[in-house]
C-alpha positions, 0 to 999 in steps of 0.5 A: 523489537519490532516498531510499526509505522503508519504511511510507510507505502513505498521503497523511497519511504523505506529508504527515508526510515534507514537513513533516519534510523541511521542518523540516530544511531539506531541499529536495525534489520529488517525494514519492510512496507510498515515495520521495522526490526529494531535489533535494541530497546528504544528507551523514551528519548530515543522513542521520542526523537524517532517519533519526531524524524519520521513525522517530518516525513509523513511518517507516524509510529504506531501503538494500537494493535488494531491500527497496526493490524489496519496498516499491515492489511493496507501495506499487503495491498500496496505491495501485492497491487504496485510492488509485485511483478505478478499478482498472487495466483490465489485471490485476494482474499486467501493472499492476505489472509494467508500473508497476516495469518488470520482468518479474512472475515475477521480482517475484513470486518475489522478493516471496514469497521475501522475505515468506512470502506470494504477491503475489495473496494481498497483493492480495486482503488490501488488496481485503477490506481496502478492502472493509470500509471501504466497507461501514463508510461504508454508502453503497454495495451489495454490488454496486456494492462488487463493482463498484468492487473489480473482481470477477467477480460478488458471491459471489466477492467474499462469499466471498473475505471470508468466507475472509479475515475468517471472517464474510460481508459482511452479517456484518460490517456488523452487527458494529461492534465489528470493527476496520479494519486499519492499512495499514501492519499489513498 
């Protein structure tokens, strides 16, 4: 039985849904960014209590086939933007389409139709979100960030941030006070 989980976005939320799955006596396999493979039937108290630890949490159990379908669109984005040493060599585009096995025109319209955004603008808010963090650890150039984030050159990159953030590159690292976003803000 597999459960979808709404919010699930990092490693850290994968370790709080083992440790709560263990703490109700849940036997489990696989747990990946948004889901997880239950290895039994949940009966309702079961469903119940899961549904309440995970809440405490941030985290939420989901049951509608588009919010789920949403949710796996995102999590792909998040584990392919701040989870991958190195980006998908194909675009975007075909990477998730290929990831979730539909065609990408569906899943960009119902993405957009679902969220009042487009999945490119999703993409390019999870790049300069990344893009802040590694400016904020200083062990890498502009261009090798632009390198690493798979842009065509180092003013594209300076100037999708500046859209986004109001601020260039350069800007921001002299600005310390600027707060990462949570990705589960975004």
């Amino acid at each position: 039985m597999r459960i979808n989980i709404k919010c699930m976005v990092s490693s850290r939320c994968k370790v709080i849904v083992q440790t709560e799955l263990d703490k109700l006596g849940l036997h489990y396999g696989i747990i990946n960014l948004g889901e997880v493979d239950i290895t039994q039937d949940l009966n309702h108290e079961q469903r119940i209590e899961l549904k309440a630890a995970l809440l405490r949490h941030g985290l939420e159990l989901m049951a509608n086939k588009k919010a789920i379908l949403i949710e796996k669109i995102r999590n792909t984005i998040v584990e392919m933007v701040h989870h991958c040493d190195d980006s998908p060599k194909t675009n975007f585009s075909n990477y998730i389409s290929q990831k979730l096995s539909r065609d990408y025109t569906y899943l960009a319209n119902m993405f957009s139709e679902e969220t009042g955004t487009t999945i490119e603008k999703y993409i390019i808010i999870h790049k300069i979100e990344r893009v802040k963090e590694l400016l904020s650890y200083d062990e890498l150039s502009l261009t090798q960030i632009s390198y690493k984030m798979h842009y065509s050159s180092v003013s594209h990159l300076s100037n999708q941030f500046k859209k986004i953030t109001g601020v260039t590159p350069r800007e921001f690292k002299k600005l310390k006070h600027i707060r990462q976003v949570t990705l589960d803000q975004l």
